[in-house]
C-alpha positions in Angstrom: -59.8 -43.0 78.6 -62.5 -44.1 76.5 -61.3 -47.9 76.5 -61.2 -49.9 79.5 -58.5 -52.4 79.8 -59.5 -55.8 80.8 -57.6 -58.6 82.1 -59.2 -62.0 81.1 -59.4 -65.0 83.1 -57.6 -67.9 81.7 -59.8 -70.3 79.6 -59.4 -73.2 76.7 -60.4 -69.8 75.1 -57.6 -67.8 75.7 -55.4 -70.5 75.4 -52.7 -68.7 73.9 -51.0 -67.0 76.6 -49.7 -70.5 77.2 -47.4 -70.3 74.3 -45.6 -68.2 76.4 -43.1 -65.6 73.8 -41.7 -62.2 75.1 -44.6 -59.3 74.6 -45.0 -56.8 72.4 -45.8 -53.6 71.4 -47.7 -52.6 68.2 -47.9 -48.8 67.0 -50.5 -49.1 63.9 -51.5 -46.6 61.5 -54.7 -46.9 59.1 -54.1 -47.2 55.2 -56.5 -45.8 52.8 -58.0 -49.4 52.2 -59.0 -49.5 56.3 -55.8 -51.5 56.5 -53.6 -51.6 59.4 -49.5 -51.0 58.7 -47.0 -50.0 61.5 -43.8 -51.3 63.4 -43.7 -54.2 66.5 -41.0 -53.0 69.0 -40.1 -55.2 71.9 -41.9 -54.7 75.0 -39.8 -51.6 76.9 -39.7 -49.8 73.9 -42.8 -47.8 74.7 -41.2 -44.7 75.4 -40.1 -44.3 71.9 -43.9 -44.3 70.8 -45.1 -42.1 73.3 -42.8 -39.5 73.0 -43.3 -39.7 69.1 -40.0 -40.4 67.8 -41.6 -43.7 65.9 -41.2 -42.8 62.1 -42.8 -44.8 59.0 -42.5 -43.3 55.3 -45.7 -41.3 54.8 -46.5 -42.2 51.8 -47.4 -45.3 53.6 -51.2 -44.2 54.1 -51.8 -43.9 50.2 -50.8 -47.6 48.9 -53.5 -49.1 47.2 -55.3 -52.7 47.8 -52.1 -54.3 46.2 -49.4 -52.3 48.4 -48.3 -50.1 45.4 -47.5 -46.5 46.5 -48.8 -45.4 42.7 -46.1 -42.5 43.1 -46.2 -42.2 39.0 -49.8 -40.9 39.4 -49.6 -39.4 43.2 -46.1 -38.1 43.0 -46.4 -38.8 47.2 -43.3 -41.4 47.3 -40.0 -40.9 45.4 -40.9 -37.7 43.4 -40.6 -36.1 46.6 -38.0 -38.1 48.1 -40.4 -40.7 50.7 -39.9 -38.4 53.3 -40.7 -39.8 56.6 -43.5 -38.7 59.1 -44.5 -38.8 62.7 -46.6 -41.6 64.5 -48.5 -39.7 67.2 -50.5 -42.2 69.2 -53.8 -41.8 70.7 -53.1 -43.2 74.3 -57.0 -44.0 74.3 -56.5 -46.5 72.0 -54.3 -48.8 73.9 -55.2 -52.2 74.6 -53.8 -55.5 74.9 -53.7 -58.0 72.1 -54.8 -61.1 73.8 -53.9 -63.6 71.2 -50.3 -62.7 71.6 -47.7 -63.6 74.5 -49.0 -61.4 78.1 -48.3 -58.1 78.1 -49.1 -57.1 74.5 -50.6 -53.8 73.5 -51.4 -52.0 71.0 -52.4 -48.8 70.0 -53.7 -46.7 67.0 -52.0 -43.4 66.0 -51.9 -40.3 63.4 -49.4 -39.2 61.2 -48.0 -35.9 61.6 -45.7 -33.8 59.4 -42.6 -32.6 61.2 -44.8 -29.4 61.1 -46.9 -30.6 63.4 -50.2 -30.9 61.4 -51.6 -34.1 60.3 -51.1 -35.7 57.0 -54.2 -34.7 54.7 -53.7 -38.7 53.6 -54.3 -39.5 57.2 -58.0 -41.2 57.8 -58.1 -40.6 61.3 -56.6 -37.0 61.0 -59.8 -36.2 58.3 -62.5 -37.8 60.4 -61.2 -35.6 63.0 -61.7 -32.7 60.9 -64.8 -33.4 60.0 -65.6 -33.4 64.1 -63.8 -30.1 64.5 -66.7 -28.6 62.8 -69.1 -30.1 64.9 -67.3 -29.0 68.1 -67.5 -25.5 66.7 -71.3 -25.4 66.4 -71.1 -27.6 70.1 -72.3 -30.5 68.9 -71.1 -33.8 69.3 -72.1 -37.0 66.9 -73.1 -40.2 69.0 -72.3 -43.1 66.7 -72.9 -47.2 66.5 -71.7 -49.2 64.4 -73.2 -52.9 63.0 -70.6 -55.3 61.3 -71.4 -58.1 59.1 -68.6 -60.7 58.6 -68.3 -64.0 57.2 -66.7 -67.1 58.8 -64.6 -69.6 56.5 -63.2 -73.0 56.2 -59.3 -72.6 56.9 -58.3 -74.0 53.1 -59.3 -71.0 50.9 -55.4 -70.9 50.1 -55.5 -74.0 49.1 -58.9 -74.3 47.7 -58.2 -71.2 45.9 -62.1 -69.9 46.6 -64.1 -69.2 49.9 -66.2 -72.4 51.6 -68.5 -72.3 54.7 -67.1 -74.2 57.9 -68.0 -77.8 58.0 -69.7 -77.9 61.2 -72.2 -75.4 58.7 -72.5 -78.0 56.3 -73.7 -81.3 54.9 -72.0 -83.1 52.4 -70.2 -80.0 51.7 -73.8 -78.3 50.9 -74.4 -75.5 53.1 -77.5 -76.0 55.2 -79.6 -73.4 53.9 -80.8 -69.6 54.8 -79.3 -69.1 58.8 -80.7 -65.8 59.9 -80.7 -66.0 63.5 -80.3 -69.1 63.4 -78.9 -70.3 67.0 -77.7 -73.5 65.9 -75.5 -71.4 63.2 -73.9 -70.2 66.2 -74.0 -73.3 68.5 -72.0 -74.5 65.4 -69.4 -71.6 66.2 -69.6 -71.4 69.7 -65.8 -72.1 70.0 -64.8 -69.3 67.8 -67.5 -66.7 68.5 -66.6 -67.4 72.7 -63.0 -66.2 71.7 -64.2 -63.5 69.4 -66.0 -62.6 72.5 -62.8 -62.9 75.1 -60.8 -60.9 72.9 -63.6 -58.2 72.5 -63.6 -58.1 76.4 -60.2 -57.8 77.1 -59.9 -54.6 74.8 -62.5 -52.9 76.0 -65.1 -53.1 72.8 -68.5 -52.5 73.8 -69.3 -55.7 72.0 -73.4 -55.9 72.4 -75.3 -58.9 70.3 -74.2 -61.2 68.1 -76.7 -62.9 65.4 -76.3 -65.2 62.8 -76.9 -63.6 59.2 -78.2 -64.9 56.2 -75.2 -66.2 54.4 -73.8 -69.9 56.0 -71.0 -68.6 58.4 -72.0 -64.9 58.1 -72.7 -62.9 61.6 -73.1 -59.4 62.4 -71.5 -58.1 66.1 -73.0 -54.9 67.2 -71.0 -52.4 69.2 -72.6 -50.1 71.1 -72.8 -46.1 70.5 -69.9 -43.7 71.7 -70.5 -39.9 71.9 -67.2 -40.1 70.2 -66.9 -40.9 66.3 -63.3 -41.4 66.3 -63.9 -43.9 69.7 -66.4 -45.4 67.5 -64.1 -46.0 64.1 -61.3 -47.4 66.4 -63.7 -49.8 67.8 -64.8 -50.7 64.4 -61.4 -51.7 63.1 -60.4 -53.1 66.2 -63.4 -55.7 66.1 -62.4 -56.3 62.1 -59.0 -57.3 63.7 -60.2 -59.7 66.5 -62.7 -61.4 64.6 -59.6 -62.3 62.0 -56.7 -63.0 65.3 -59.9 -65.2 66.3 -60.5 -67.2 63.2 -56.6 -68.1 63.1 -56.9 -69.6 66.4 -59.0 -72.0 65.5 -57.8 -72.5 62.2 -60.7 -70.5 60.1 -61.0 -67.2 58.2 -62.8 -64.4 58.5 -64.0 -61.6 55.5 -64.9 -58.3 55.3 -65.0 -58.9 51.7 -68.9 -57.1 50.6 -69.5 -60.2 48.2 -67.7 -63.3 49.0 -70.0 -65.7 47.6 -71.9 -65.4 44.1 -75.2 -66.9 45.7 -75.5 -65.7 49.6 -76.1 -62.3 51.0 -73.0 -59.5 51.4 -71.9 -58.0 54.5 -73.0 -54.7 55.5 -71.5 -52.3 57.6 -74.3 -50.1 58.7 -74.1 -46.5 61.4 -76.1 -45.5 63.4 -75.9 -41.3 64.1 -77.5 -38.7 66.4 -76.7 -35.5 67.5 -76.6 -33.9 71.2 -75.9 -30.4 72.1 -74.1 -28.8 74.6 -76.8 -29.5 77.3 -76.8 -33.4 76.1 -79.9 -32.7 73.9 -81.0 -34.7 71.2 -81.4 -32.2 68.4 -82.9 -35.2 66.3 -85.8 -35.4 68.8 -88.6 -34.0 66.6 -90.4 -33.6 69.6 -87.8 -32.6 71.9 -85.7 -31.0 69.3 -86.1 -29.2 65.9 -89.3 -31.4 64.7 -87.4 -30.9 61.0 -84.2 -31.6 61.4 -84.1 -35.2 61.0 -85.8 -35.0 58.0 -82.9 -32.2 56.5 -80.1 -34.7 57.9 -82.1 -36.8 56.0 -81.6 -35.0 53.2 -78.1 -34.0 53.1 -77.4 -37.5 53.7 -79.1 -38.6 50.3 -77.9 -35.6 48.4 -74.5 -36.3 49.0 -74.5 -40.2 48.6 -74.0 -40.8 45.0 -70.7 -38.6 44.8 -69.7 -40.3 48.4 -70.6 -44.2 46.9 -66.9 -44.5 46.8 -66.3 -44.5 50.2 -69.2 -47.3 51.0 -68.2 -49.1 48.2 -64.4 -48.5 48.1 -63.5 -51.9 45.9 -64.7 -53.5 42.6 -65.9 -56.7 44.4 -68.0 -54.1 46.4 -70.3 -53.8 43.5 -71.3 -57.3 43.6 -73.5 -56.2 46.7 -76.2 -54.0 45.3 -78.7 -56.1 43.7 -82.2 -55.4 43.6 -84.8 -57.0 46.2 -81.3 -57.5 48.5 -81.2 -55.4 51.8 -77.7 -53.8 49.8 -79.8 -50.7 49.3 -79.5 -49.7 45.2 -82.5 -46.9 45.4 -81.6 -43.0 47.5 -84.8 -43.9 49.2 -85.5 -43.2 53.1 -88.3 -44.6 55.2 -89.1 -45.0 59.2 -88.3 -48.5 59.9 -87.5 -49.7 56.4 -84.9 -51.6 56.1 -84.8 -51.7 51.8 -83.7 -47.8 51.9 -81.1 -46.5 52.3 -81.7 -44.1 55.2 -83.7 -45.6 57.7 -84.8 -43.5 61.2 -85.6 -46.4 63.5 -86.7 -43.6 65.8 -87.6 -40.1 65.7 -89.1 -39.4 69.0 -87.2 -39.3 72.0 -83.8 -39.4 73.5 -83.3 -42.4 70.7 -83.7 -40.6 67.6 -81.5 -41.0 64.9 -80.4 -42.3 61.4 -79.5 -45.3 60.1 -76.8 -45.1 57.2 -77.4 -48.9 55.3 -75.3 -48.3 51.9 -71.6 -49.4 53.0 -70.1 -52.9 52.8 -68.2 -54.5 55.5 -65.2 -53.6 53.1 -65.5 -50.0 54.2 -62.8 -47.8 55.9 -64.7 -46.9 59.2 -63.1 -43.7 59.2 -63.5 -42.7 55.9 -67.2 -43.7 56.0 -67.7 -41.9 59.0 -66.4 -38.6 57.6 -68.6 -38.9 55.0 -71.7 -39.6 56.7 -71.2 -37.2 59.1 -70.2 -34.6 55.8 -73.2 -35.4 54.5 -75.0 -34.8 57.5 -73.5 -31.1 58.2 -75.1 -30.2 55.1 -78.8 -31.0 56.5 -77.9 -29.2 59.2 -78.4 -25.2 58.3 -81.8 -25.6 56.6 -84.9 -26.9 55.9 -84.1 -29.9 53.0 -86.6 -32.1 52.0 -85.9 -35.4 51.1 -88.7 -36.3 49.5 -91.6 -38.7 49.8 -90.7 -41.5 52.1 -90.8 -45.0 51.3 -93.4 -47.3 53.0 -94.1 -50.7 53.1 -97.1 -50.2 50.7 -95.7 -47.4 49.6 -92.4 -46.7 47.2 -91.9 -43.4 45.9 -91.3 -43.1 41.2 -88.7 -42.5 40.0 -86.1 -42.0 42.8 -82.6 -41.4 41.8 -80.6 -44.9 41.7 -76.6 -46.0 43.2 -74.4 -47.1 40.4 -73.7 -50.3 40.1 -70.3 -49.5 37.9 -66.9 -48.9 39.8 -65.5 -46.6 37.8 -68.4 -44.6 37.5 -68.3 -44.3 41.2 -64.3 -43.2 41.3 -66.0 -40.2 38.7 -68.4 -38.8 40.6 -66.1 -39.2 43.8 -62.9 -37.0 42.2 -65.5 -34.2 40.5 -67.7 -34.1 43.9 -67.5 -30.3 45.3 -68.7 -32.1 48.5 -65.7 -34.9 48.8 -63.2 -31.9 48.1 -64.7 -30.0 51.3 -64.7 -32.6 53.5 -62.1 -34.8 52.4 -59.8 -31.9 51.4 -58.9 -31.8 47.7 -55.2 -33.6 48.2 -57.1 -36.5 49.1 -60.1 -36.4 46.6 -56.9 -36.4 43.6 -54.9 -39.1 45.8 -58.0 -41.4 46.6 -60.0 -40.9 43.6 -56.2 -41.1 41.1 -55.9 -44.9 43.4 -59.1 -46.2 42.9 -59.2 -45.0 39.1 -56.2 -47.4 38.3 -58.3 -50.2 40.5 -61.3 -50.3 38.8 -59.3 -49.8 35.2 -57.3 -52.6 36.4 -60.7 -55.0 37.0 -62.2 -53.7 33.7 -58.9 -55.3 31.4 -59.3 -58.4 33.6 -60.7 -61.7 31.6 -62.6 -63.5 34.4 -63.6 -67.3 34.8 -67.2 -65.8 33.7 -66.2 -64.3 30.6 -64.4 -67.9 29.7 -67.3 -70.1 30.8 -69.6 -68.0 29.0 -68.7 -66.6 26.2 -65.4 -68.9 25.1 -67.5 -71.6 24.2 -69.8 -70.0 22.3 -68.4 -67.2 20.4 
């Protein structure tokens, strides 16, 4: 098993085990949007997940960010009747949920036809896919993952808009720029010691925490896994705790990319290398193919602009790449740069390897991890050049841009010869179909900033 239970001491912390409550267990499934749906059976029950008989609609994976299962213009629902599928768990997925009564667990699974085979609209069932072929050449992706969050006052229902905690203020003012700032997360202690707790007791390998520019914002590192899938479960897992941990103490917690106009988004940025069968880096330019890094490189920026849809799956997403932000807008690469898009912190050494900085917190791990890894398999049989890298005193002319438009994004996703090979073209029509009527939806919607500026003077 790739997760290690944990049981965790009691602690003003964990405080909630004393609400006492029968336990439960939770079979989840991931929704297109990196949501988690799925049923809550009474603990005792567990034989009925892991013998498979646990049954949810399948069209369940394609409802958009609204819950709509668009069956008018995916024809997945009702046309064809909503015909149930298979949860298949992944027993390395189970842990315990420690903010729920003792004894909780939970675990991730895949839906199946009653075939057998996956459900093409199944993220986990297409990053796994996309690792198939890297078994076949015996290769195996090592992958980290760094998540940006933010931290909010509990009132934004109320309030109607997002606010920093007030231990992060004064005079309702946040206190300025906070990056790694340890009295931003002396402020926090209390929640960030439970984010911790629950991190520990299912198994994450949560490394550091650091405070981020934005007032409440943090980023919680999780350490690399020789396994991608490990890797996107931990991901979504830590999404979850850092929310469970923000109720407790009566906060919220975003992945939003852009929750406030004036402070920084939240990145979600990957880390990737390669070993062989012999536990080789083939990275290493030293120790490995001296070129190969560079033609990962490569495939990684060739293929970026048709996969921006993933990074940048929502229309608030947008709101993220601005120029002279760390929100990459330029296909750029450097070695240590952290304004392009692909940086190689190292190439050199049992370390090498790429770091993917284009997607927003928002992202679907899985998705985004399918694609980088896509993108990746195409460096991977030749000698691409990606160009002139970017320096600190140096930044290449004329480099091919991001959008900064949603719907141009959803176009070059559902005509991309590349998303329909690795994504399979089911999904491409189903993902790119959803995200059309999202971003058409956002483009007929009058906001506060069209009122404010253009009501009073027009």
């Amino acid at each position: 098993m790739y997760r290690r239970i944990f049981k965790v001491m009691a602690s003003d912390r964990m405080d909630s085990k004393a609400e006492g409550g029968d336990p439960r267990f939770e079979i989840l499934i991931v929704g297109m949007n990196g949501d988690l749906r799925g049923k809550q059976l009474p603990s005792g029950a567990e034989g009925k997940v892991w013998s498979g008989d646990v049954r949810l609609p399948a069209s369940t994976q394609s409802l958009d960010i609204w819950g709509d299962d668009n069956d008018d213009i995916t024809g997945v629902s009702l046309t064809i009747g909503d015909p149930d599928g298979k949860l298949i768990p992944d027993r390395r997925s189970l842990a315990p949920m420690p903010w729920a009564p003792e004894g909780s667990m939970q675990v991730l699974a895949t839906m199946h036809e009653f075939d057998g085979s996956p459900s093409f609209m199944d993220p986990r069932a297409i990053l796994a896919s996309v690792l198939e072929r890297y078994a076949a050449r015996g290769l195996t992706p090592v992958v980290a993952t760094e998540l940006e969050f933010y931290v909010m006052s509990g009132d934004w229902r109320e309030t109607g808009r997002p606010s920093p905690p007030e231990s992060l203020t004064y005079r309702g003012e946040p206190n300025g720029f906070q990056l790694y700032d340890m009295n931003a997360v002396d402020a926090l202690d209390d929640y960030l010691g439970t984010l911790r707790a629950y991190a520990k007791a299912q198994g994450l390998p949560a490394d550091a925490t650091t405070a981020e520019f934005g007032p409440g914002q943090f980023e919680v590192n999780l350490l690399h896994r020789p396994d991608a899938l490990a890797a996107a479960d931990d991901c979504l897992y830590l999404k979850r705790i850092a929310e469970q941990a923000a109720r407790r103490h009566e906060l919220k917690s975003t992945c939003m990319a852009k929750p406030y106009s004036e402070h920084a988004g939240s990145g979600l940025h990957v880390h990737t290398s390669i070993i062989d069968r012999q536990g080789r880096n083939i990275l290493d330019a030293k120790g490995g193919e001296p070129k190969l890094i560079k033609s990962v490189t490569s495939g990684l920026l060739n293929t970026m602009r048709e996969a921006q849809l993933i990074f940048a799956p929502f229309a608030n997403s947008y709101r993220r790449f601005q120029p002279g932000s760390f929100a990459p807008v330029d296909l750029t690469w450097g070695s240590g740069h952290r304004g392009t898009a692909i940086r190689i912190p190292d190439k050199d050494g049992p370390a090498a390897r790429i770091e993917h900085r284009v997607a927003g917190a928002d992202a679907n791990p899985y998705l985004l991890l399918a694609a980088i890894l896509g993108g990746m398999l195409s460096g991977l049989d030749g000698e691409l050049d990606p160009g002139e890298e970017t320096t600190p005193s140096y930044t290449p002319a004329n480099t091919a841009r991001l959008t900064h438009d949603f719907l141009s994004a959803v176009e070059a996703f559902r005509t991309s010869p590349f998303i329909a090979d690795i994504f399979g073209p089911r999904y491409q029509a189903l993902y790119g179909d959803t995200k059309r009527k999202e971003a058409l939806a956002h483009l007929r919607t009058v906001s506060d900033f069209d009122y404010r500026t253009y009501l009073p003077r027009l």
